[in-house]
N, C-alpha and C positions, 0 to 999 in steps of 0.2 A: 126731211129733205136729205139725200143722199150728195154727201159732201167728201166724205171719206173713201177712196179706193177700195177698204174692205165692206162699207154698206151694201147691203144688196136692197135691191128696189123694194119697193110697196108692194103689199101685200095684197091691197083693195085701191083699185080693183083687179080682180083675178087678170091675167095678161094668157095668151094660149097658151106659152110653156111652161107655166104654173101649171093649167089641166092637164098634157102632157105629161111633165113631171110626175105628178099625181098617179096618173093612170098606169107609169112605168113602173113607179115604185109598189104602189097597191101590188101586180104584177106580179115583179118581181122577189116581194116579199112571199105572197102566196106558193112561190113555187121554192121560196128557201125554208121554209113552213113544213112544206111537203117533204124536202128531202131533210129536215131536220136539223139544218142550218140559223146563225143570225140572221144572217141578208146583209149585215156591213159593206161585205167586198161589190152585192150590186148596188147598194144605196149610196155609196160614195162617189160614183161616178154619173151615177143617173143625177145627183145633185150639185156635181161640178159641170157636167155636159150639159144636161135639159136645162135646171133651173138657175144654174151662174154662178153656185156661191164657189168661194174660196175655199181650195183644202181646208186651211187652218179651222174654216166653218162647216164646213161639210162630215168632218169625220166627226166631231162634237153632236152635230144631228144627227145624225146617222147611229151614234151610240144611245142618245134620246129615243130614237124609232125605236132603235132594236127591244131596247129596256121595254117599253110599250108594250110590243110582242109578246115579251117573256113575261111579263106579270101575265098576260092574257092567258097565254098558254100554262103558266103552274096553275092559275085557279082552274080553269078547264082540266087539269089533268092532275091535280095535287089528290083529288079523293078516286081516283080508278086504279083499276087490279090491271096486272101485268095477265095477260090474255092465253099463256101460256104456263106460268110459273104460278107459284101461291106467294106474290109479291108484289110492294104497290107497282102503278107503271112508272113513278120517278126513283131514280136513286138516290137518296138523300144522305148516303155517306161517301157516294163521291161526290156530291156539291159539298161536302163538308171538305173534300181533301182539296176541292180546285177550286172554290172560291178564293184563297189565301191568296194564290200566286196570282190569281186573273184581277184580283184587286191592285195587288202591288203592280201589275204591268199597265194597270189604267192610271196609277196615279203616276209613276213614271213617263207614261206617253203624251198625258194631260200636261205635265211641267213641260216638257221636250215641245209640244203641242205651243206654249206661250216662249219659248226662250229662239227656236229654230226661225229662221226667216222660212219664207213662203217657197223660196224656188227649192230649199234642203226635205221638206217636208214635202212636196209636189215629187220629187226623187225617191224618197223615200217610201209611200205611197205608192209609185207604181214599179218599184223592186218587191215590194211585198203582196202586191196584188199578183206580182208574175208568176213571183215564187209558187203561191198558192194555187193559181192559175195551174201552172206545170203540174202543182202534185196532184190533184183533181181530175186533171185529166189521161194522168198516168194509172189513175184508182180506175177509173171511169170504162 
């Protein structure tokens, strides 16, 4: 029974903006796939808009999906040749140099994530999705 402000409704039974939801993120992951992307910056909002949850719950999922993604795609791509070069297709010694710091910024943003109220973290959020936003489409 949803008692608490931060609960989000049941699960079962599906409700439309669940299938919604769903079909956005399916989506929009597909096309963050394609360009080689997480998908975090769409899956944070497709899960605060369509499906209702709270930032504070939404970026947490959102890093869950993603993680999802990426085991799917190392195993798909961990044994193939780079299509051009005589090298696998992943590089495995820059995941060695940028997993360190992508760790320490999760575990930082995770604490920030439990200490921050709701409306400093809903700020912060969409300063950083603008940012990214801007430079995307300054690339673009």
């Amino acid at each position: 029974i949803n008692n608490h402000p931060s609960d989000h409704y049941s699960l079962i039974p599906l409700q439309t903006s669940d299938i919604v939801g769903f079909l956005c993120a399916a989506l929009g992951l597909i096309i963050a796939a394609g360009g080689g992307i997480g998908g975090g910056g769409i899956l944070v909002p497709i899960y605060i808009l369509i499906l209702g949850f709270l930032p504070k719950h939404a970026i947490p999922l959102s890093n869950v999906t993603v993680f999802g993604g990426s085991i799917a795609n190392t195993l798909r791509n961990s044994r193939r040749r780079h299509p051009t070069a005589d090298r696998p297709l992943i590089d495995w010694d820059l995941i060695v140099v940028m997993e360190p710091p992508t760790l320490a910024g999760a575990l930082i943003g995770a604490n920030l994530n439990k200490m921050l109220p709701e409306n400093v973290i809903a700020i912060m959020l969409v300063l950083l999705l603008s940012f990214t936003s801007y430079n995307t489409l300054m690339k673009a």
